[in-house]
VEXKOLTOR-257245 format. One line per field, with one value per residue (C-alpha): residue number from 1; x, y, z. Coordinates in Angstrom, 3 decimals. Layout:
BEGIN
nr	c(NUM  ...)
c1	c(X  ...)
c2	c(Y  ...)
c3	c(Z  ...)
***
This chain:
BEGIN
nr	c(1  2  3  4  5  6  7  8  9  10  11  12  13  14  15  16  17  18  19  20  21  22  23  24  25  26  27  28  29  30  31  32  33  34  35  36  37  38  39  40  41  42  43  44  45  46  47  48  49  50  51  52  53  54  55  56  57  58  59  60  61  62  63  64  65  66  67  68  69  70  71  72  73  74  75  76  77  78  79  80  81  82  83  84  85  86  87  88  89  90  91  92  93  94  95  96  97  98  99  100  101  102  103  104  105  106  107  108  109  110  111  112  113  114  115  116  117  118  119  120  121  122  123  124  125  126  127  128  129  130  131  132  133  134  135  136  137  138  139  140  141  142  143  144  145  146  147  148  149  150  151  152  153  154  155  156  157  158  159  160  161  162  163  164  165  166  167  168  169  170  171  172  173  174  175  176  177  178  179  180  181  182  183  184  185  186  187  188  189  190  191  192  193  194  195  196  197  198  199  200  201  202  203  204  205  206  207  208  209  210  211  212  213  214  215  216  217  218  219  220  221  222  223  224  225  226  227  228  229  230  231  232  233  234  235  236  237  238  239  240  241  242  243  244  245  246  247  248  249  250  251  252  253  254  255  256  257  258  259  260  261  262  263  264  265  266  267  268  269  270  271  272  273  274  275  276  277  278  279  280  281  282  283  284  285  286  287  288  289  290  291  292  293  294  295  296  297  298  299  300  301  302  303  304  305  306  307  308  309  310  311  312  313  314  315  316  317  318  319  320  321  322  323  324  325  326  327  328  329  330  331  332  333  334  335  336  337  338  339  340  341  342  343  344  345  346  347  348  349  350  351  352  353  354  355  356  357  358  359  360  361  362  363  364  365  366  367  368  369  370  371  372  373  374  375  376  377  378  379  380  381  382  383  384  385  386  387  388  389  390  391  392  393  394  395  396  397  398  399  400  401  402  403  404  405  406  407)
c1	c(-22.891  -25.459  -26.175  -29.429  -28.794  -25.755  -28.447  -31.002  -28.798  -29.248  -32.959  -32.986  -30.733  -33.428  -36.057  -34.290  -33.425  -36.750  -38.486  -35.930  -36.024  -40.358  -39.761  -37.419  -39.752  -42.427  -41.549  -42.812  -44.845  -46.867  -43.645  -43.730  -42.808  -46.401  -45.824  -47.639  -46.993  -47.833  -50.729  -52.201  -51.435  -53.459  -56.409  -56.679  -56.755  -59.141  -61.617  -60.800  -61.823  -64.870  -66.508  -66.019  -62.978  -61.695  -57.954  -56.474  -53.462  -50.911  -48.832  -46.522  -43.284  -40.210  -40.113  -43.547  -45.199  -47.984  -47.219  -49.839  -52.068  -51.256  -49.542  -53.018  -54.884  -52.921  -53.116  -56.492  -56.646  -55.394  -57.801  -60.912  -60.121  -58.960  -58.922  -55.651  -52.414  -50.231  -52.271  -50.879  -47.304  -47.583  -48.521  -45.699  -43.278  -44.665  -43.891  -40.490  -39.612  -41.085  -38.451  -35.992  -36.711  -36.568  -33.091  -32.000  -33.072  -31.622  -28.197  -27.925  -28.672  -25.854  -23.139  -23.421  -24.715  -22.142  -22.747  -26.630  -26.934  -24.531  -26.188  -30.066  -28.476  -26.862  -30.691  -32.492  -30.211  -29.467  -31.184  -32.564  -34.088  -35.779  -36.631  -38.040  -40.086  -41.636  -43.255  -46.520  -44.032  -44.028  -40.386  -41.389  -42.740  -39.253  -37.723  -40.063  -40.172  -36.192  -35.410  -38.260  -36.728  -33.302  -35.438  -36.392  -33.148  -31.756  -34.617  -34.809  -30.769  -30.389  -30.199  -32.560  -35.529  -37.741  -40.907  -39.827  -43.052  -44.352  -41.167  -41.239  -44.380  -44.007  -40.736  -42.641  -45.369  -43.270  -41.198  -44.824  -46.665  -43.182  -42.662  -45.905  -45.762  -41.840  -40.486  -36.848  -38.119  -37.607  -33.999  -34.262  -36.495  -34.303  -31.657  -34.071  -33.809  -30.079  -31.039  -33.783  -31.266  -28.574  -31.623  -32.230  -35.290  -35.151  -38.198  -40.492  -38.635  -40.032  -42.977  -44.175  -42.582  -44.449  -47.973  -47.476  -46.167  -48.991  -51.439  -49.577  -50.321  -53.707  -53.715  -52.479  -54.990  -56.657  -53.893  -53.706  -56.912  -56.791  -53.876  -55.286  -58.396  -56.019  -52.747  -51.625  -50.875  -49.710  -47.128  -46.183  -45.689  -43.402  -41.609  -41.246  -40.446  -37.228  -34.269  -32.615  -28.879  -27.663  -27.530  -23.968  -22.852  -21.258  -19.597  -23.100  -24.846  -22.517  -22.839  -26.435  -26.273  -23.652  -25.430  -28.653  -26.324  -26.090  -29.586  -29.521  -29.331  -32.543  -31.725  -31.778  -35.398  -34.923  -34.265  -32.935  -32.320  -30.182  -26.819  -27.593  -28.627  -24.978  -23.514  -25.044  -23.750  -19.750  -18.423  -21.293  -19.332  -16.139  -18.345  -19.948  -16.933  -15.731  -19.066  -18.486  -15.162  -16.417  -19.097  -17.132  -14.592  -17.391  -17.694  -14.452  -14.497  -17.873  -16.344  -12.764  -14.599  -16.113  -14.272  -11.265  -13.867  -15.787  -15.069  -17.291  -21.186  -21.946  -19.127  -20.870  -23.967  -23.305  -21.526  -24.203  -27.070  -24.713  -22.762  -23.565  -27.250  -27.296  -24.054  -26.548  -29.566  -27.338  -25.179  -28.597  -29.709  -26.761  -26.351  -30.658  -31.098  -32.932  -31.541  -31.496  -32.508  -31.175  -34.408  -34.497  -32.152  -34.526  -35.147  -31.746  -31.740  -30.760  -27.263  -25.649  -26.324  -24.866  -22.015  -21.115  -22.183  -19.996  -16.934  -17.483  -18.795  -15.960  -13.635  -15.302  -14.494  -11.199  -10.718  -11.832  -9.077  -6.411  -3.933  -5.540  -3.524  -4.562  -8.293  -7.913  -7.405  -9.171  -12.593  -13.067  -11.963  -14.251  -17.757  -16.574  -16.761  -19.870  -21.153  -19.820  -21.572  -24.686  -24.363  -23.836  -26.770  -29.111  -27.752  -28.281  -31.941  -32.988  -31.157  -33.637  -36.788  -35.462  -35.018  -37.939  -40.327  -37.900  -38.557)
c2	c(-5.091  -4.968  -1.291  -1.025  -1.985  0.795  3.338  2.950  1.757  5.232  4.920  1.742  2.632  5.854  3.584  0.881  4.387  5.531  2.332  1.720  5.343  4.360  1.166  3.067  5.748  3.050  0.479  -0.271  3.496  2.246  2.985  6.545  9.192  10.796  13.226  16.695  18.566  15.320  14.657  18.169  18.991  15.502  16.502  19.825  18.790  16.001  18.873  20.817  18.164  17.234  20.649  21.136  24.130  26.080  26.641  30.494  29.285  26.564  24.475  26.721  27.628  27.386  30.631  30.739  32.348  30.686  29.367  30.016  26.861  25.753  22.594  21.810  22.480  20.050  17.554  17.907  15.951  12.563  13.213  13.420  10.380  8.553  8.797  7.164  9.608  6.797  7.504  11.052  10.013  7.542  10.485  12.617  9.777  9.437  12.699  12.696  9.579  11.331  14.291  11.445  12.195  16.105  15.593  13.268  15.328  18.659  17.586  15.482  18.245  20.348  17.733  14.000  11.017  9.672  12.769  12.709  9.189  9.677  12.762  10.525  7.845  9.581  11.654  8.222  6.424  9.277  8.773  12.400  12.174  8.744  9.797  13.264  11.700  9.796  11.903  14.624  17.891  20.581  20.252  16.932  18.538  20.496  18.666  19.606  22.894  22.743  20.134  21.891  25.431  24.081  21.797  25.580  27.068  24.463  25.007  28.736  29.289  26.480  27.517  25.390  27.788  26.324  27.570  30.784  32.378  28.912  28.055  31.708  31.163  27.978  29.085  32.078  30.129  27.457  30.437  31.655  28.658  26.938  29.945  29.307  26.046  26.487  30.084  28.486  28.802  32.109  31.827  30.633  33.070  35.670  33.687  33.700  37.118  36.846  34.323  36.298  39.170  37.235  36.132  38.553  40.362  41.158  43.115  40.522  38.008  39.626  40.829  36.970  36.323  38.693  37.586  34.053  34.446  36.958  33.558  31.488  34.179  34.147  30.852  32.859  34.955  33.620  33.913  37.953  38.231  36.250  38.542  41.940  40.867  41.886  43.594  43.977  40.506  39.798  42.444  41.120  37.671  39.313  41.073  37.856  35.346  38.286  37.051  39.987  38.784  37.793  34.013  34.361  30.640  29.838  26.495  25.279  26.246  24.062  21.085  20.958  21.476  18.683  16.534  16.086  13.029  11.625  11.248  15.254  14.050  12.669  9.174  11.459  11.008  7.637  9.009  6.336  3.709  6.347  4.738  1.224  2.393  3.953  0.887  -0.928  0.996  0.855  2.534  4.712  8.041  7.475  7.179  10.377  12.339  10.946  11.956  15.319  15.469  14.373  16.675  19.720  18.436  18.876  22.525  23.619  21.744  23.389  26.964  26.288  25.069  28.281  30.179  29.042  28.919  31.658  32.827  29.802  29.944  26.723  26.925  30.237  28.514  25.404  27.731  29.853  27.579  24.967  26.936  30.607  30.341  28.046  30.280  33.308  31.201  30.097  33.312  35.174  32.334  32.980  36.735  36.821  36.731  33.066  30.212  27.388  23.586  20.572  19.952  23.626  22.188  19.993  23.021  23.309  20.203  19.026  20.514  18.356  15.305  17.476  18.481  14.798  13.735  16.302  14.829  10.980  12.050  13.738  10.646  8.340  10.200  10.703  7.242  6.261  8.426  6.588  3.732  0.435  -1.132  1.974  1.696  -2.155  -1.144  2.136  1.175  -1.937  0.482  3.136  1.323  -0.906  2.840  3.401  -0.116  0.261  3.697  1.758  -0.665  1.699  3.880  0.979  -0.845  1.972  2.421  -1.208  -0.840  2.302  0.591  -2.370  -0.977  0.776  -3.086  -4.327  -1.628)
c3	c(-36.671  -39.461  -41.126  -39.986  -36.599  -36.508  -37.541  -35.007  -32.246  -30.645  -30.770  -29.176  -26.223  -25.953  -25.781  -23.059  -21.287  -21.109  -20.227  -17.528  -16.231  -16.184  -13.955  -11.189  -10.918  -10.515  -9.136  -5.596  -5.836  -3.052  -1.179  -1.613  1.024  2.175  4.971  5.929  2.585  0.427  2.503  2.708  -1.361  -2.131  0.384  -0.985  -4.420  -3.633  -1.926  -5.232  -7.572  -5.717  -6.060  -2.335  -2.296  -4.574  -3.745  -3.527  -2.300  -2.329  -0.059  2.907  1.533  3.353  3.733  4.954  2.099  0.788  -2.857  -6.182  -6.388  -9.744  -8.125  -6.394  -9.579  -11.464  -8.739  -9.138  -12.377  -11.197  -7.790  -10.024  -10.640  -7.709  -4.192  -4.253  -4.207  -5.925  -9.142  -9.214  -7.988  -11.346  -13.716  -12.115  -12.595  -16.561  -16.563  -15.637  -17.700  -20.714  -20.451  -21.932  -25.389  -25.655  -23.286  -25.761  -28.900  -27.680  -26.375  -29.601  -32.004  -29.445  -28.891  -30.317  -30.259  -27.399  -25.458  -25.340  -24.529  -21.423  -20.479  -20.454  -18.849  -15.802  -15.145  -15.681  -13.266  -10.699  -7.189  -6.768  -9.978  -8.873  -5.120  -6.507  -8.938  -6.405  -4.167  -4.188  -3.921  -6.152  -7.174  -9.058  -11.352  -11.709  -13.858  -16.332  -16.642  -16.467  -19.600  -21.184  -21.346  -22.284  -25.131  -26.357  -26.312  -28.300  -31.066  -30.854  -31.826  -34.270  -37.617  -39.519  -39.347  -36.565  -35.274  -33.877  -32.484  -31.365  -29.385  -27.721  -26.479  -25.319  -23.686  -21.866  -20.786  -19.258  -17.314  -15.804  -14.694  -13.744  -11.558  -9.831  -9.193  -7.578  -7.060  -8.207  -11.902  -11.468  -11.610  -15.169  -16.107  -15.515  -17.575  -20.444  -20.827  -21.612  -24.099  -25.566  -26.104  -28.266  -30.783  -33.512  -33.789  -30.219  -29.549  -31.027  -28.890  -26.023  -27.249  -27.668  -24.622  -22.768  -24.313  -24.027  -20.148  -19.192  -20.485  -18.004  -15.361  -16.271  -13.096  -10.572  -10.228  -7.288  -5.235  -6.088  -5.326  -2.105  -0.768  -2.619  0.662  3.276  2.360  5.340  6.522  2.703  3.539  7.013  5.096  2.456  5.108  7.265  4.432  2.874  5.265  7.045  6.416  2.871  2.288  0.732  0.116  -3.190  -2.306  -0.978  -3.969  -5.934  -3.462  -3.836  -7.718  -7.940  -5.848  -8.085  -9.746  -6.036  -3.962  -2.874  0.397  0.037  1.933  5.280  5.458  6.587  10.052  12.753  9.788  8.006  9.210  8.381  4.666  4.480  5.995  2.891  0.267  1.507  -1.771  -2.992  -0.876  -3.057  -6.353  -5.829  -5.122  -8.704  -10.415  -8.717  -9.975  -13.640  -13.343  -12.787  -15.313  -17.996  -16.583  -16.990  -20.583  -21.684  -20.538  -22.496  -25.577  -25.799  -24.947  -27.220  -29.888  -29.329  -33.268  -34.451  -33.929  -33.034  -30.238  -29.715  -29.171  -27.380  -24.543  -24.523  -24.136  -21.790  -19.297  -19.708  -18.983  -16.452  -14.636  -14.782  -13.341  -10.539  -9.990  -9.649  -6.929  -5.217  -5.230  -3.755  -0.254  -0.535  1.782  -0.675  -0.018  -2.194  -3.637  -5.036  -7.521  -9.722  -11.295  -13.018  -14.770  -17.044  -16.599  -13.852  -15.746  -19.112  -17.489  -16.081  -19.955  -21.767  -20.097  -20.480  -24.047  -25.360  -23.635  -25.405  -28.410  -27.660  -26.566  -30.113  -31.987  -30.130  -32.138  -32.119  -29.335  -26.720  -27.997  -27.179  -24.072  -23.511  -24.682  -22.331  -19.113  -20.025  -20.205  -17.533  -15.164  -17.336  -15.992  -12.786  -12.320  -13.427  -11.082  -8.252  -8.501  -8.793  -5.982  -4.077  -5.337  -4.880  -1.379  -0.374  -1.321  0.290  3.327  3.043  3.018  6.029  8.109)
***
């Protein structure tokens, strides 16, 4: 392989990621689930752009609280536009093909090469991650908020002098408006202030943090003064939407985590055709209880590494940032009283897909250590899983929007 080709290779396979991640997410848009909540966000923010309504309020929550209306707001960009909702289901897809390069950048500069490019690939070719970004929900935009405030982390504990009061704003005013436009941001929120706490110079950590978040709140003010009109029924609706016994489920928590590199259960929306899409894809069940098993391989890995290492700062760091923080997002999600959904879950990535990528990564690494006569071997099994993976989650893609024309 020529030099020059060896050096960019990585850039290249970035770029093939993130054009391929651009054409799942688009292709066939016109296909797109639009039920009540897609069709009443898209109206709204159609009245909104057209000078007609100014939104207080937000789509129903399933809790039955009424959400801040940042989501409509922002909707209301592509609607000024069009009349059509696939234009904004196209700039939400963009959107979540764009967050290939900062995924990329950040688990490079934390791991490898090896283990970045497995970690883009498995979020550019997972079915959740497709489906998601195909629809006019709030938890699109997820994804987002999720990769950026890991992107953040990254740049706020590296050691080459970044940006500091630039990054903590940014990183505060994604935690604020991400809250409004899903309340499962606020799980990471309250892991940022475990991050904020191992930086130095801790109280002008949060004193940016603070500033930058009460700009973001600055949107959803609206909504306080829509419920500050009657406080009474705001109060019935807090009371109502609080459940009265604690939603205590660890082992569900980590299905639906584990299952944002499956489709999240997202295929059940196909109703009566459900069990003929299943009957299509005969070994996708046995492939996701190996990416589960991968995935929580890269866990346990991520946790020794640090733990064994905890001496040396980049070990130090790497833990931190890769299993600590997102343990304390999800430990707080599970010790609230909050039934949780699958699609809660887009919020924590990009650490499904970084788990699953820490453990191929670090195989393919120590596949390439081995004598030459192993490696022979090694090498050609391991990208033939990578391929076979590949293969897989696109069948089972192309066999959704298939389905989808046929019926």
């Amino acid at each position: 392989m020529p030099e020059s080709l060896k050096k960019n290779l990585p850039s290249y396979i970035v770029l093939s990621l993130f054009a391929l991640a651009l054409f799942l997410r688009t292709y066939r848009v016109d296909l797109m689930e639009f039920k009540w909540d897609e069709a009443t966000a898209w109206l709204t923010s159609q009245l909104f752009a057209g000078g007609y309504y100014f939104p207080c309020g937000g789509l129903m929550s399933s809790r039955r609280i009424q959400n801040f209306p940042l989501f409509i707001y922002l909707l209301g960009i592509p609607a000024y536009f069009s009349i059509w909702p696939t234009l904004a289901v196209i700039c939400i897809a963009v959107i979540n093909s764009l967050l290939v390069f900062p995924l990329y950048v950040a688990t490079r500069r934390l791991w490898n090469t090896p283990i970045a490019c497995t970690t883009v690939l498995l979020y550019v070719i997972s079915p959740a991650s497709i489906f998601f970004a195909r629809k006019l929900w709030a938890q699109d935009l997820m994804p987002a908020f999720g990769i950026g405030i890991f992107y953040l982390l990254e740049r706020l504990t590296t050691t080459d002098n970044p940006p500091l009061r630039l990054h903590l704003f940014l990183l505060g005013f994604l935690c604020s408006t991400g809250t409004q436009v899903h309340l499962s941001v606020l799980f990471l929120t309250g892991a940022c202030f475990f991050g904020l706490a191992m930086l130095p110079h801790k109280k002008t950590n949060f004193v940016w943090f603070f500033i930058s978040a009460g700009v973001g709140s600055l949107f959803s003010l609206p909504w306080w003064w829509w419920q500050y009109q009657d406080l009474t029924v705001f109060w019935e609706q807090m009371q109502q939407g609080i459940p009265t016994e604690k939603a205590f489920h660890p082992l569900q928590i980590t299905q639906f985590f584990l299952s944002q590199l499956g489709d999240a259960g997202f295929s059940q929306s196909l109703g009566e055709k459900y069990s003929a899409f299943l009957a299509l894809n005969p070994g996708y069940l046995a492939f996701t209880y190996m990416i589960l098993l991968v995935t929580l391989g890269g866990g346990i890995f991520c946790f020794w590494q640090g733990l064994h290492h905890w001496h040396d700062q980049d070990a130090k760091r790497k833990t931190s940032i890769c299993f600590i923080f997102p343990s304390v997002a999800l430990g707080g999600l599970l010790l609230s009283r909050t039934p949780v959904y699958s699609h809660y879950f887009s919020a924590f990535y990009p650490y499904p897909f970084l788990f699953a990528g820490i453990a191929l990564g670090t195989l393919h690494e120590h596949i390439k250590k081995l004598s030459s006569p192993r490696r022979k071997v090694s090498h050609p099994c391991f990208f033939l899983l990578l391929t076979a993976m590949l293969f897989l989650q696109l069948g089972y893609v192309y066999r959704f929007v298939d389905i989808l024309i046929r019926y």
